[in-house]
PDB file with SEQRES, HELIX, SHEET and CRYST1 records, atoms N, CA, C and O in Angstrom:
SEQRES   1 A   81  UNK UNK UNK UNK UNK UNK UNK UNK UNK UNK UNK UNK UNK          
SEQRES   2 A   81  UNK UNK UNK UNK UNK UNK UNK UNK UNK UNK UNK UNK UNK          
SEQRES   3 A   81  UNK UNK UNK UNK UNK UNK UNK UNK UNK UNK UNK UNK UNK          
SEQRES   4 A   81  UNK UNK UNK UNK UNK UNK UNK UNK UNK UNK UNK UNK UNK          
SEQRES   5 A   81  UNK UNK UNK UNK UNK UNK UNK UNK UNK UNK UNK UNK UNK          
SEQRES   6 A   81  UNK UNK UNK UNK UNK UNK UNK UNK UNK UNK UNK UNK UNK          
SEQRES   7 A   81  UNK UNK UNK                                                  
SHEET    1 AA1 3 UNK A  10  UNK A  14  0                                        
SHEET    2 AA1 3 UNK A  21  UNK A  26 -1                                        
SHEET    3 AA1 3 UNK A  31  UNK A  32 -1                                        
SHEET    1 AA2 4 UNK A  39  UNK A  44  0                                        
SHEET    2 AA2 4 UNK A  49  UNK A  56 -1                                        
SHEET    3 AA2 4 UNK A  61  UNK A  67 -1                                        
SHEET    4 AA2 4 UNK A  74  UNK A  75 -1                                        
SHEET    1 AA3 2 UNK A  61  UNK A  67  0                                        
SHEET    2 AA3 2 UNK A  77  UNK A  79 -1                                        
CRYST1    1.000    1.000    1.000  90.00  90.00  90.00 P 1           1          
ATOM      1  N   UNK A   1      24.157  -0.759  -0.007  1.00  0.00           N  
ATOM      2  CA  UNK A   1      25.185  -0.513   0.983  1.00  0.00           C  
ATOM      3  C   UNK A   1      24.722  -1.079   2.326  1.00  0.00           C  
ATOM      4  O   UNK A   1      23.623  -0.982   2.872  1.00  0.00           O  
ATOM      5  N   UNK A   2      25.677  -1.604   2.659  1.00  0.00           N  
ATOM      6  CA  UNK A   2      25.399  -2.182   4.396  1.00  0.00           C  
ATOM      7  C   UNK A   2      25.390  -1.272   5.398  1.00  0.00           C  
ATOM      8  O   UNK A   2      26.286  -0.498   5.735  1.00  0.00           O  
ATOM      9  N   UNK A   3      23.747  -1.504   6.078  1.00  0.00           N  
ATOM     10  CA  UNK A   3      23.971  -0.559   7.588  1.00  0.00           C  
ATOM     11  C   UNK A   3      24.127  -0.945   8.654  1.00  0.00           C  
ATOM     12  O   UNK A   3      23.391  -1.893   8.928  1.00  0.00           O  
ATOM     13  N   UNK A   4      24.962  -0.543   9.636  1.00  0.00           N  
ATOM     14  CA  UNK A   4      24.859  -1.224  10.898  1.00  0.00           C  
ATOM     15  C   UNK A   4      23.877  -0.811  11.800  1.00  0.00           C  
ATOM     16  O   UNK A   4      24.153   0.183  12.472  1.00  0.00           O  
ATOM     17  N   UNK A   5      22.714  -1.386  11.980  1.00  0.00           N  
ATOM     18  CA  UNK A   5      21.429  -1.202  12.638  1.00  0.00           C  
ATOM     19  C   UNK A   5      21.966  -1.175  14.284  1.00  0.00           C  
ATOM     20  O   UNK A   5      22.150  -0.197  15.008  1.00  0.00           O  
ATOM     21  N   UNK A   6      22.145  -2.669  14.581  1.00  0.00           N  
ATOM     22  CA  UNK A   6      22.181  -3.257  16.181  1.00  0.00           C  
ATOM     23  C   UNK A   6      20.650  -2.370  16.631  1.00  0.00           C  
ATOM     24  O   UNK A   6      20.754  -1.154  16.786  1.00  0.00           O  
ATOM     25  N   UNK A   7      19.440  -2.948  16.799  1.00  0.00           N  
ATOM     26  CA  UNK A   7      18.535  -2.454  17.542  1.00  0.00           C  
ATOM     27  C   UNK A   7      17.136  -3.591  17.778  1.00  0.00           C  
ATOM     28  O   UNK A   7      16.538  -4.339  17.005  1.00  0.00           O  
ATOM     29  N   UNK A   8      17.024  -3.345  18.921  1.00  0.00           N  
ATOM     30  CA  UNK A   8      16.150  -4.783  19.052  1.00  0.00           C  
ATOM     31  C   UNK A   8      14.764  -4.834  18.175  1.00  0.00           C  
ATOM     32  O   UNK A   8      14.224  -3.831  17.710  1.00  0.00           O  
ATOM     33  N   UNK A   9      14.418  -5.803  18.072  1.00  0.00           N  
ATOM     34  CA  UNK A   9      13.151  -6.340  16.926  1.00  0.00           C  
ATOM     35  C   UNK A   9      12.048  -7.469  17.491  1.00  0.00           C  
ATOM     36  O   UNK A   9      12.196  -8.433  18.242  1.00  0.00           O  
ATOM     37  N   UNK A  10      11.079  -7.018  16.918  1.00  0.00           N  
ATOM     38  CA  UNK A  10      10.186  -8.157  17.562  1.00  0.00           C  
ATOM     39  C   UNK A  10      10.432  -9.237  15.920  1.00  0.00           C  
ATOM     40  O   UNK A  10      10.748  -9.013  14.752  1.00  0.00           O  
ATOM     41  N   UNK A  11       9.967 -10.726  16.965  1.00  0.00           N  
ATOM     42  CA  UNK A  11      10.696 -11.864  15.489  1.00  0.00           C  
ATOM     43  C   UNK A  11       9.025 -12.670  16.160  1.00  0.00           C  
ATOM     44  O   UNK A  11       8.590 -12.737  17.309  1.00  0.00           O  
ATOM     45  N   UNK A  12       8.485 -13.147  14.893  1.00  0.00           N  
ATOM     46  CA  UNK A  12       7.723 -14.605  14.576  1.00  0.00           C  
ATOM     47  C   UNK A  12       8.743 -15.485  14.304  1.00  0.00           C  
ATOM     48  O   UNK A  12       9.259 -15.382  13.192  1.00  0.00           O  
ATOM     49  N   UNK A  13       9.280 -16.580  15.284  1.00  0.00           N  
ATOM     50  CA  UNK A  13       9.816 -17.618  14.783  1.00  0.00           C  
ATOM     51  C   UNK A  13       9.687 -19.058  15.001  1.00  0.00           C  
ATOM     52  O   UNK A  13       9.416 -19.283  16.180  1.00  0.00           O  
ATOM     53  N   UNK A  14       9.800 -20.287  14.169  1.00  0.00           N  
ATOM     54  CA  UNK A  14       9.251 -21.761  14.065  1.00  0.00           C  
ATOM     55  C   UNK A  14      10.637 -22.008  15.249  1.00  0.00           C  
ATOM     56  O   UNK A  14      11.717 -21.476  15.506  1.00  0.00           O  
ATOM     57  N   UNK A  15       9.790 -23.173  15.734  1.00  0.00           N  
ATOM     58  CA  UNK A  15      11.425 -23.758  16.738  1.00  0.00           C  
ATOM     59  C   UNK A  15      10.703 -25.215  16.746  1.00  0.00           C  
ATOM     60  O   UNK A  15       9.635 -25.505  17.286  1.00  0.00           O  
ATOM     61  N   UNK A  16      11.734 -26.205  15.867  1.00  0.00           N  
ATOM     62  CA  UNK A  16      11.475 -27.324  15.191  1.00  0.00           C  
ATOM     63  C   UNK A  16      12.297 -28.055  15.195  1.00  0.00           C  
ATOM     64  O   UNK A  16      13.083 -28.030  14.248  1.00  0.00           O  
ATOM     65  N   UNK A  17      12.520 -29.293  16.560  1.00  0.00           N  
ATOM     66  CA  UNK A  17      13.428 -30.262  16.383  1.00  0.00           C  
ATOM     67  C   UNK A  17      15.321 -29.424  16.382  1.00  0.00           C  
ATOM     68  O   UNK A  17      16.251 -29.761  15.649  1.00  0.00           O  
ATOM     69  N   UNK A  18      15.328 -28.425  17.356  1.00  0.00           N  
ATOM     70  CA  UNK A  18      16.244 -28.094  18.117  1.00  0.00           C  
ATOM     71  C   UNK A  18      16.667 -27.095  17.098  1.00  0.00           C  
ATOM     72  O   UNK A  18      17.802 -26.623  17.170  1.00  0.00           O  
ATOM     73  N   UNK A  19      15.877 -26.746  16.187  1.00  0.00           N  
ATOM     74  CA  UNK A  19      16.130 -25.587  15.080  1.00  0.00           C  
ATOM     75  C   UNK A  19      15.297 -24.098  15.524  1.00  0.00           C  
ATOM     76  O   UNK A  19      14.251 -24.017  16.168  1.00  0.00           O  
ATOM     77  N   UNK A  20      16.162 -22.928  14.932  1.00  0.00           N  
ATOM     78  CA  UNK A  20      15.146 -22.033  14.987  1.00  0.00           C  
ATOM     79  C   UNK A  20      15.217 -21.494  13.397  1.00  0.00           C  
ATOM     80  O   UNK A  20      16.182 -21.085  12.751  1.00  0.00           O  
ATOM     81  N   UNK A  21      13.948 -21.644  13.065  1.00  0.00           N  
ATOM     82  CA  UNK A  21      13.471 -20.408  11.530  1.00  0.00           C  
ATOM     83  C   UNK A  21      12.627 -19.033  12.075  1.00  0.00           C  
ATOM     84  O   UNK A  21      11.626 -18.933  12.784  1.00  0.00           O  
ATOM     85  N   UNK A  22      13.414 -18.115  11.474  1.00  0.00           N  
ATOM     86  CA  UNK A  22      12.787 -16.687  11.854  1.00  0.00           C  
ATOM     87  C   UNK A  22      11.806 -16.955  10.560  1.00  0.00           C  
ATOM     88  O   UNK A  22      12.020 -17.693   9.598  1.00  0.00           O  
ATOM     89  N   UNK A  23      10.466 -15.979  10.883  1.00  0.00           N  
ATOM     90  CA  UNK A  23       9.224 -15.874   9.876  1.00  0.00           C  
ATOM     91  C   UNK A  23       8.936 -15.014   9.407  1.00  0.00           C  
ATOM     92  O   UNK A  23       8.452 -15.007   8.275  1.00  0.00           O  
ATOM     93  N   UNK A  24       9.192 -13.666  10.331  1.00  0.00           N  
ATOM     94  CA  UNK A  24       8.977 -12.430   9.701  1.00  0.00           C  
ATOM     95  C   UNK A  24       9.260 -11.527  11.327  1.00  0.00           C  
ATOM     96  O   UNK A  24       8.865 -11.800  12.460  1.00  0.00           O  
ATOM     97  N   UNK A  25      10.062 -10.452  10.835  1.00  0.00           N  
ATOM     98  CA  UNK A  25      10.477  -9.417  11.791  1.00  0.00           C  
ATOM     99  C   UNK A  25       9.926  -7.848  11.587  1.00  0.00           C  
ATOM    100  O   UNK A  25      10.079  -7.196  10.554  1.00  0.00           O  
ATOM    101  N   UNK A  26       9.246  -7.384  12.808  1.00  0.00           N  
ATOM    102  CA  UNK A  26       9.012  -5.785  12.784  1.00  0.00           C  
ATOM    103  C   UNK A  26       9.259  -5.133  13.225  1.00  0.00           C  
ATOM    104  O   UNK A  26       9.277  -5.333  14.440  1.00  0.00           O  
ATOM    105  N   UNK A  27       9.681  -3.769  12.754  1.00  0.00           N  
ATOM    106  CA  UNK A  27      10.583  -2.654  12.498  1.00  0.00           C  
ATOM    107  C   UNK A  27      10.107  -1.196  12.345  1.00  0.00           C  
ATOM    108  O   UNK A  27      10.031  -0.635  11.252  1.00  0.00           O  
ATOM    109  N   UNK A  28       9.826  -0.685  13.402  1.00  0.00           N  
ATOM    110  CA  UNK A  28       9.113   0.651  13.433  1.00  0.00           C  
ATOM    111  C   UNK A  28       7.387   0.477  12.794  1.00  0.00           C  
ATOM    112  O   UNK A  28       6.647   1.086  12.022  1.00  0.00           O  
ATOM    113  N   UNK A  29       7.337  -0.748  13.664  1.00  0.00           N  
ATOM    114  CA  UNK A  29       5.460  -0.809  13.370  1.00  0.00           C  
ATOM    115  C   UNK A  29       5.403  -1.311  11.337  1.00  0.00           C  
ATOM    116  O   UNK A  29       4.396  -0.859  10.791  1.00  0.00           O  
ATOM    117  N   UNK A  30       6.007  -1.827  10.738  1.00  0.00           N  
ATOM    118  CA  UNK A  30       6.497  -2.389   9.672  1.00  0.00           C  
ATOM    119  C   UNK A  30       7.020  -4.014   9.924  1.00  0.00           C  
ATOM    120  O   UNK A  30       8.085  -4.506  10.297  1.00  0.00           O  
ATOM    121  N   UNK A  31       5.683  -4.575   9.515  1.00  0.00           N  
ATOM    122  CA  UNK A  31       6.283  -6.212   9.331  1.00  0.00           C  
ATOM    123  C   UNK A  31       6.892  -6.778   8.258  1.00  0.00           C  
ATOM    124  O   UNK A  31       6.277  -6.943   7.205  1.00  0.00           O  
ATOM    125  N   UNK A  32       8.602  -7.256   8.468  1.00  0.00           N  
ATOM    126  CA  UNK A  32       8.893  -7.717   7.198  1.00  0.00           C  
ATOM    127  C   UNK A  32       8.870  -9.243   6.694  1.00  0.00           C  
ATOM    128  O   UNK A  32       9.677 -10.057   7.145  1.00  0.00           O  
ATOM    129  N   UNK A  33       7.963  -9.566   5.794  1.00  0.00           N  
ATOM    130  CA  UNK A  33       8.072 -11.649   5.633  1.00  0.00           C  
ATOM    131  C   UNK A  33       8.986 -12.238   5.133  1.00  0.00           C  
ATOM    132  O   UNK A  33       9.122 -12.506   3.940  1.00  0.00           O  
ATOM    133  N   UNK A  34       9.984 -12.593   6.374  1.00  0.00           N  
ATOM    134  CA  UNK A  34      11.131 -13.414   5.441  1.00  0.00           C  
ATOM    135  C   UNK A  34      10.950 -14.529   4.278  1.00  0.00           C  
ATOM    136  O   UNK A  34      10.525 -15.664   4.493  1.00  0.00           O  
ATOM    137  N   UNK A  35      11.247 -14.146   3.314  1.00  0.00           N  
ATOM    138  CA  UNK A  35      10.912 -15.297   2.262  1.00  0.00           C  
ATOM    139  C   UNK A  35      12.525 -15.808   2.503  1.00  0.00           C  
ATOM    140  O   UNK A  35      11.903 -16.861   2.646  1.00  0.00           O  
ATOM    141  N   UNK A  36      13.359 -15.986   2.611  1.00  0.00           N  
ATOM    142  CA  UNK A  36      14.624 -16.933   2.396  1.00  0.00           C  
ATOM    143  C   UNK A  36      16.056 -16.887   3.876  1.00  0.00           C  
ATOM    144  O   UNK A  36      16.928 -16.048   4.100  1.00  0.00           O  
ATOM    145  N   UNK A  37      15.784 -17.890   4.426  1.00  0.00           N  
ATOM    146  CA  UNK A  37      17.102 -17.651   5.441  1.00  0.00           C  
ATOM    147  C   UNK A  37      18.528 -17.881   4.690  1.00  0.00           C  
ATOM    148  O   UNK A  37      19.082 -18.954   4.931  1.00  0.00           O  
ATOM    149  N   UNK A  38      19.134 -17.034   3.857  1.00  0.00           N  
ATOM    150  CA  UNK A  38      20.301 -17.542   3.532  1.00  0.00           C  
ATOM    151  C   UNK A  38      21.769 -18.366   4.029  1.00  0.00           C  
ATOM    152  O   UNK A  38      22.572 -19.146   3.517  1.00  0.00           O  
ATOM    153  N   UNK A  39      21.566 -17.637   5.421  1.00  0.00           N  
ATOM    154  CA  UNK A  39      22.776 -18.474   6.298  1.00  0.00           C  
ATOM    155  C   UNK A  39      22.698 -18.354   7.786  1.00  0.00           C  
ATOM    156  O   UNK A  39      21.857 -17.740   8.442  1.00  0.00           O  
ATOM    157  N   UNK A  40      23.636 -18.991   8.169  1.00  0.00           N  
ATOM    158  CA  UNK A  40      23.402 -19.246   9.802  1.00  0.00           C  
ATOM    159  C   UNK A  40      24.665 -19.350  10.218  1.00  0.00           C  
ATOM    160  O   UNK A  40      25.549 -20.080   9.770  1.00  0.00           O  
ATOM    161  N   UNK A  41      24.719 -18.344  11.376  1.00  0.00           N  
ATOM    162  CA  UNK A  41      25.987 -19.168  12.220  1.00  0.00           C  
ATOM    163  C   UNK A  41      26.077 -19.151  13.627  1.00  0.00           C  
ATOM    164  O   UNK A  41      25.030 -18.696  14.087  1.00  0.00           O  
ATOM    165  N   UNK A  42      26.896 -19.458  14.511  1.00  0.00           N  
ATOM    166  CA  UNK A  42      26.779 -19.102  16.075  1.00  0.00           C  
ATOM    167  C   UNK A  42      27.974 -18.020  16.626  1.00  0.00           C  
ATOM    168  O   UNK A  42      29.088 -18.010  16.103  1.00  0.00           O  
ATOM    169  N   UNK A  43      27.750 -17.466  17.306  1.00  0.00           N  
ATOM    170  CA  UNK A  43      29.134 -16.470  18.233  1.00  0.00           C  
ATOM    171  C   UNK A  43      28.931 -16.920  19.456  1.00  0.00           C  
ATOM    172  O   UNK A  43      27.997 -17.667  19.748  1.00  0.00           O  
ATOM    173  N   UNK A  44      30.041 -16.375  20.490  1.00  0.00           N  
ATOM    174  CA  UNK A  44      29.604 -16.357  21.795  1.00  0.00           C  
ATOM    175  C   UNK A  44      29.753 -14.856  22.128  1.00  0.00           C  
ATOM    176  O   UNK A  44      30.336 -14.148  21.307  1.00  0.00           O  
ATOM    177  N   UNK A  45      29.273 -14.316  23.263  1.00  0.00           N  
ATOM    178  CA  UNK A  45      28.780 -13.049  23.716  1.00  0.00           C  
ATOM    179  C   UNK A  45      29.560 -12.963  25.146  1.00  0.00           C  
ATOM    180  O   UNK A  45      29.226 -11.986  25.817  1.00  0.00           O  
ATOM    181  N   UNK A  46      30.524 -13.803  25.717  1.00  0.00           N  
ATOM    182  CA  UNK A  46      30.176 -13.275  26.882  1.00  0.00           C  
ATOM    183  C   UNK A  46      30.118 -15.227  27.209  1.00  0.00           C  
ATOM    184  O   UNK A  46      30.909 -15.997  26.663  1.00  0.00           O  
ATOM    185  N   UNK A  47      28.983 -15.693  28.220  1.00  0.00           N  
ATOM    186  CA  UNK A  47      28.081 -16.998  28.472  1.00  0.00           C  
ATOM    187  C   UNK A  47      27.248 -17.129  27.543  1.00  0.00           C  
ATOM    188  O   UNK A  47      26.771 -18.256  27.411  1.00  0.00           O  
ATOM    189  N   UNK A  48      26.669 -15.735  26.333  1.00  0.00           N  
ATOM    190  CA  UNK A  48      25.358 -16.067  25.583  1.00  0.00           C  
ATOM    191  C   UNK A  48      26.114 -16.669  24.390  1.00  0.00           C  
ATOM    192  O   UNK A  48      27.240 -16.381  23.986  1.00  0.00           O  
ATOM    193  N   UNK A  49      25.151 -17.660  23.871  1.00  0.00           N  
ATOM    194  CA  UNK A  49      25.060 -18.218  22.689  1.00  0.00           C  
ATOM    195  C   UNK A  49      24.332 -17.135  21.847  1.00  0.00           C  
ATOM    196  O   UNK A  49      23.217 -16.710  22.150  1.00  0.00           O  
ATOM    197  N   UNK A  50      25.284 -16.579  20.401  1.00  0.00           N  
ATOM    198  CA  UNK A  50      24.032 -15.247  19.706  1.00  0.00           C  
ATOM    199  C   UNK A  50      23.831 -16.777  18.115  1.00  0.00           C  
ATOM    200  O   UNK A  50      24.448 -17.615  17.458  1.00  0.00           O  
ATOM    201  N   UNK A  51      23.149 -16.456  18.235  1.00  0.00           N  
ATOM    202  CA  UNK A  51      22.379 -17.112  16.415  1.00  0.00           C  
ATOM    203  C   UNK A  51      22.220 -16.138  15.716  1.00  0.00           C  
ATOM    204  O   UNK A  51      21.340 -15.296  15.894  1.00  0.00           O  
ATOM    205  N   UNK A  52      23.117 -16.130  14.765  1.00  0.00           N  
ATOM    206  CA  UNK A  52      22.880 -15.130  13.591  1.00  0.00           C  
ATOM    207  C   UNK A  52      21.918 -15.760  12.374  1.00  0.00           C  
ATOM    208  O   UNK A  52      22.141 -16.943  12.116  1.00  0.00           O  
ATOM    209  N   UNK A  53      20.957 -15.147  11.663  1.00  0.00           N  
ATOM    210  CA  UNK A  53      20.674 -15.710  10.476  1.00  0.00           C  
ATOM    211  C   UNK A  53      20.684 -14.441   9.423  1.00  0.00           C  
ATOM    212  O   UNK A  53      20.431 -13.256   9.640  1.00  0.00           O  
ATOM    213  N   UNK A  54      20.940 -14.889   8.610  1.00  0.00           N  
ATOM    214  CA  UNK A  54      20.786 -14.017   7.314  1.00  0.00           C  
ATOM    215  C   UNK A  54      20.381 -14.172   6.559  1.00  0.00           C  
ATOM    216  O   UNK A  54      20.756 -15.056   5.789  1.00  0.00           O  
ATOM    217  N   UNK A  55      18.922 -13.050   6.237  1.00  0.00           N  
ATOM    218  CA  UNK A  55      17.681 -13.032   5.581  1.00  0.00           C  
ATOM    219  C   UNK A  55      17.429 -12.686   5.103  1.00  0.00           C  
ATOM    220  O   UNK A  55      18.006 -11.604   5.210  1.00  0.00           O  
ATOM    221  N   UNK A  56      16.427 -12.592   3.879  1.00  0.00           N  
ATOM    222  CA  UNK A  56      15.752 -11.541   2.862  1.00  0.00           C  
ATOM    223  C   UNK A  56      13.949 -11.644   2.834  1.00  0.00           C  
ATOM    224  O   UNK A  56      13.179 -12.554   3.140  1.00  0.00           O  
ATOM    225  N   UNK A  57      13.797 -10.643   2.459  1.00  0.00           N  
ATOM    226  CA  UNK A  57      12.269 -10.453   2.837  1.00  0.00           C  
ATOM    227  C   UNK A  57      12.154 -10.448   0.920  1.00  0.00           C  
ATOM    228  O   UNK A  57      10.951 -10.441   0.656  1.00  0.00           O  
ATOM    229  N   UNK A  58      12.920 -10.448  -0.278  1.00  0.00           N  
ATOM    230  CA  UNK A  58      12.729 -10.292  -1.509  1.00  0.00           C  
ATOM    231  C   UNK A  58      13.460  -9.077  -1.904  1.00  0.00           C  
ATOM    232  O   UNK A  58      14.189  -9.126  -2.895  1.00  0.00           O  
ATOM    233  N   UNK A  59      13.327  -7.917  -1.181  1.00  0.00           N  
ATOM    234  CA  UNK A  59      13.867  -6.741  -1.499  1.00  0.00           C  
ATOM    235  C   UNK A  59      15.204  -6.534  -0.582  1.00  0.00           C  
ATOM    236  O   UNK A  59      16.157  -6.043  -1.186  1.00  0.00           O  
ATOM    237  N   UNK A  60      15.345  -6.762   0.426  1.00  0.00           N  
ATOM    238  CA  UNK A  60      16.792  -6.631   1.238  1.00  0.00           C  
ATOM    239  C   UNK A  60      17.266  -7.620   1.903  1.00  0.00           C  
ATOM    240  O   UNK A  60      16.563  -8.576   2.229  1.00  0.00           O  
ATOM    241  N   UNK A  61      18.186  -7.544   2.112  1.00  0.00           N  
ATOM    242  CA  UNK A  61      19.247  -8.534   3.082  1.00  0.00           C  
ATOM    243  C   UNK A  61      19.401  -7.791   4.574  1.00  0.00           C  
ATOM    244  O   UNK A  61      19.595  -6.585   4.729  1.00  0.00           O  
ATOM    245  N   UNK A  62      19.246  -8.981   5.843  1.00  0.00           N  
ATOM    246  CA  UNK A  62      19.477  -8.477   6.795  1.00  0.00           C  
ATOM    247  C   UNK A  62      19.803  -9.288   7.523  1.00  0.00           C  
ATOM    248  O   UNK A  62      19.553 -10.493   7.476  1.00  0.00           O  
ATOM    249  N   UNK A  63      20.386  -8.722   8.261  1.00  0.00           N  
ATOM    250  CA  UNK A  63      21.310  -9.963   9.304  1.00  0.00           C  
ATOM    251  C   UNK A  63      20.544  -9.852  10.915  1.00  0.00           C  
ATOM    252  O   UNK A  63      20.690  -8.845  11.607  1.00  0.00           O  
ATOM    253  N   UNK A  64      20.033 -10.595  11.194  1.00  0.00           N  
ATOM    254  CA  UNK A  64      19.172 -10.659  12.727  1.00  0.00           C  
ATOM    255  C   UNK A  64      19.467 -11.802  13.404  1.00  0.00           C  
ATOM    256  O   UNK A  64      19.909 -12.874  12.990  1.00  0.00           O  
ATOM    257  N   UNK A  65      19.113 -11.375  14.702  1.00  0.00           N  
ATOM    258  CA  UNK A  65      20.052 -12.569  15.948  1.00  0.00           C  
ATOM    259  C   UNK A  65      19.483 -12.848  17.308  1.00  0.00           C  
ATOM    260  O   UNK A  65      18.849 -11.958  17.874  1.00  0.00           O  
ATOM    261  N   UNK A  66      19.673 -14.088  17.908  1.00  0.00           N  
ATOM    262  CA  UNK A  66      18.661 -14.378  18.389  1.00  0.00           C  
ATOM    263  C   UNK A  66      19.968 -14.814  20.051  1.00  0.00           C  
ATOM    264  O   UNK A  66      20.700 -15.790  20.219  1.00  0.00           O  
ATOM    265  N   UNK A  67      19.779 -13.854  20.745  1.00  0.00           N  
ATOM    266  CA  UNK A  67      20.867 -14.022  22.488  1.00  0.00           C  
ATOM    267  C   UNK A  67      20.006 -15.438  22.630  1.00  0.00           C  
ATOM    268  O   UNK A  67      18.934 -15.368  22.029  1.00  0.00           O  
ATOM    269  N   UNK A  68      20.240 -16.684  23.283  1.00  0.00           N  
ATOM    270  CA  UNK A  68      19.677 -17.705  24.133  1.00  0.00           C  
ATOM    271  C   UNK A  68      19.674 -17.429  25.464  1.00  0.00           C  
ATOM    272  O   UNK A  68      18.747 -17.617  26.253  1.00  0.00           O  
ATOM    273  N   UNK A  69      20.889 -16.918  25.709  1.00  0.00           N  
ATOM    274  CA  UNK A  69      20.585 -16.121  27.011  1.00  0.00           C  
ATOM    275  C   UNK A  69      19.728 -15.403  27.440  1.00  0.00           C  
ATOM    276  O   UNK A  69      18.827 -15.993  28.038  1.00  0.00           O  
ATOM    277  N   UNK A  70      19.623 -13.925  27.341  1.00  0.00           N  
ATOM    278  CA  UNK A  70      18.870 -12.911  27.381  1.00  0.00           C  
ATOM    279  C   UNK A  70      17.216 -13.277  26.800  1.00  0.00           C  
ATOM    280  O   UNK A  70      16.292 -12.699  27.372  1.00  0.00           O  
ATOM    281  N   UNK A  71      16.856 -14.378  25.504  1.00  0.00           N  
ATOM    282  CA  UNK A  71      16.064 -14.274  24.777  1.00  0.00           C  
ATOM    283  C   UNK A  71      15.539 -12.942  23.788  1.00  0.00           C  
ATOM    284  O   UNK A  71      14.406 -12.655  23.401  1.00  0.00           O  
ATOM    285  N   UNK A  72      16.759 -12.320  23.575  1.00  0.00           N  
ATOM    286  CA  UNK A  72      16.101 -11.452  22.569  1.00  0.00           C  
ATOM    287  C   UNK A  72      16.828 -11.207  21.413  1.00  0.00           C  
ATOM    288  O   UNK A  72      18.041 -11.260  21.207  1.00  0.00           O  
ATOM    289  N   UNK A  73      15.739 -10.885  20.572  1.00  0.00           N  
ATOM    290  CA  UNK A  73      16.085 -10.673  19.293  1.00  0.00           C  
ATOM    291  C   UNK A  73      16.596  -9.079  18.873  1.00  0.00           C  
ATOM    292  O   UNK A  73      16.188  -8.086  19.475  1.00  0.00           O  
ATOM    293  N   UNK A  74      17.770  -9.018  17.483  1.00  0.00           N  
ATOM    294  CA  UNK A  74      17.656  -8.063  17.845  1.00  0.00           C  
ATOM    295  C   UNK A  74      18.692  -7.734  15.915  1.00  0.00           C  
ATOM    296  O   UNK A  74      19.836  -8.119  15.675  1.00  0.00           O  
ATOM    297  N   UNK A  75      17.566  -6.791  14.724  1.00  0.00           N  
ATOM    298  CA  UNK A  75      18.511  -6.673  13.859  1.00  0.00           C  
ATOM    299  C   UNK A  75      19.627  -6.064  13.813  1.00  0.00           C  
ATOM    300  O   UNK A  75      19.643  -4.910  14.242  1.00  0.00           O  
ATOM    301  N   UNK A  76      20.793  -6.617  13.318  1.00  0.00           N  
ATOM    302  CA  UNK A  76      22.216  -6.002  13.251  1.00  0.00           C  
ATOM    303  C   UNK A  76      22.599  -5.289  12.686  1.00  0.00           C  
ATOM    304  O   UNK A  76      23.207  -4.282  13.049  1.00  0.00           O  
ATOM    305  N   UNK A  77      22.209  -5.803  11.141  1.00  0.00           N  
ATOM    306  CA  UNK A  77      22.936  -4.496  10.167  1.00  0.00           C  
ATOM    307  C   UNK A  77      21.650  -5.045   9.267  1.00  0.00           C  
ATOM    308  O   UNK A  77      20.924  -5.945   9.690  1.00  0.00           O  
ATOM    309  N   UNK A  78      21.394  -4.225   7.616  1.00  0.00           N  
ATOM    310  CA  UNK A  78      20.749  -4.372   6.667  1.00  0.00           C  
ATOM    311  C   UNK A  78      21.315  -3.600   5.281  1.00  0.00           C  
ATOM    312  O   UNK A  78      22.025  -2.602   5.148  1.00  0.00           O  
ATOM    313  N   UNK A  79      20.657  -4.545   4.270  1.00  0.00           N  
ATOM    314  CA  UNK A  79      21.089  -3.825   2.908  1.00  0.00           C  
ATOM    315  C   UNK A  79      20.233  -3.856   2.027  1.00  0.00           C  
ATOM    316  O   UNK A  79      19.724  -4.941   1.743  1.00  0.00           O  
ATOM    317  N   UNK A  80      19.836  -2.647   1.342  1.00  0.00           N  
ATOM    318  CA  UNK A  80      18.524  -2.586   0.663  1.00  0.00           C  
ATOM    319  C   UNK A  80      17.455  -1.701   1.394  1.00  0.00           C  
ATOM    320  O   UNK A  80      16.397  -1.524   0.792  1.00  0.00           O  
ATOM    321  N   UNK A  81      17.615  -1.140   2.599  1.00  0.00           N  
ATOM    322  CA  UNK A  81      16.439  -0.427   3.297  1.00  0.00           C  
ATOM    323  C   UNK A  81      16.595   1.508   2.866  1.00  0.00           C  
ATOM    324  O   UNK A  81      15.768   2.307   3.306  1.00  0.00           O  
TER     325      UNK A  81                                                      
END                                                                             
């Protein structure tokens, strides 16, 4: 079942030729290793650009997002926790 989290996260992420790959995100002192970015998209916020990606660590799906504005990261919702 899907939860709606919205709460900020610390992110390891690659930034490669105008790309960003998240690496692994932690969550109440719990690091999770993204093994697979399934999808990507953009919103606007307002002036912010948000980057959504949607991820799995093997065991859950989670959707985390990255303001360009603000610079922060922050997971949205999850399934599997």
């Amino acid at each position: 079942m899907l939860m709606d989290i919205d709460e900020p996260i610390k992110v390891a992420a690659v930034f490669c030729r105008g790309e960003i790959k998240p690496v692994w995100f932690s969550r109440y002192g719990t690091q999770l290793r993204i093994r697979e970015v399934a999808f990507t998209w953009q919103t606007l916020q307002g002036s912010a650009r948000i980057l959504h990606f949607s991820v799995s660590d093997g065991q859950g799906l989670y959707e985390v997002c990255f303001n360009t504005e603000n610079m922060e990261w922050r997971l949205v919702n999850a399934e599997g926790i």
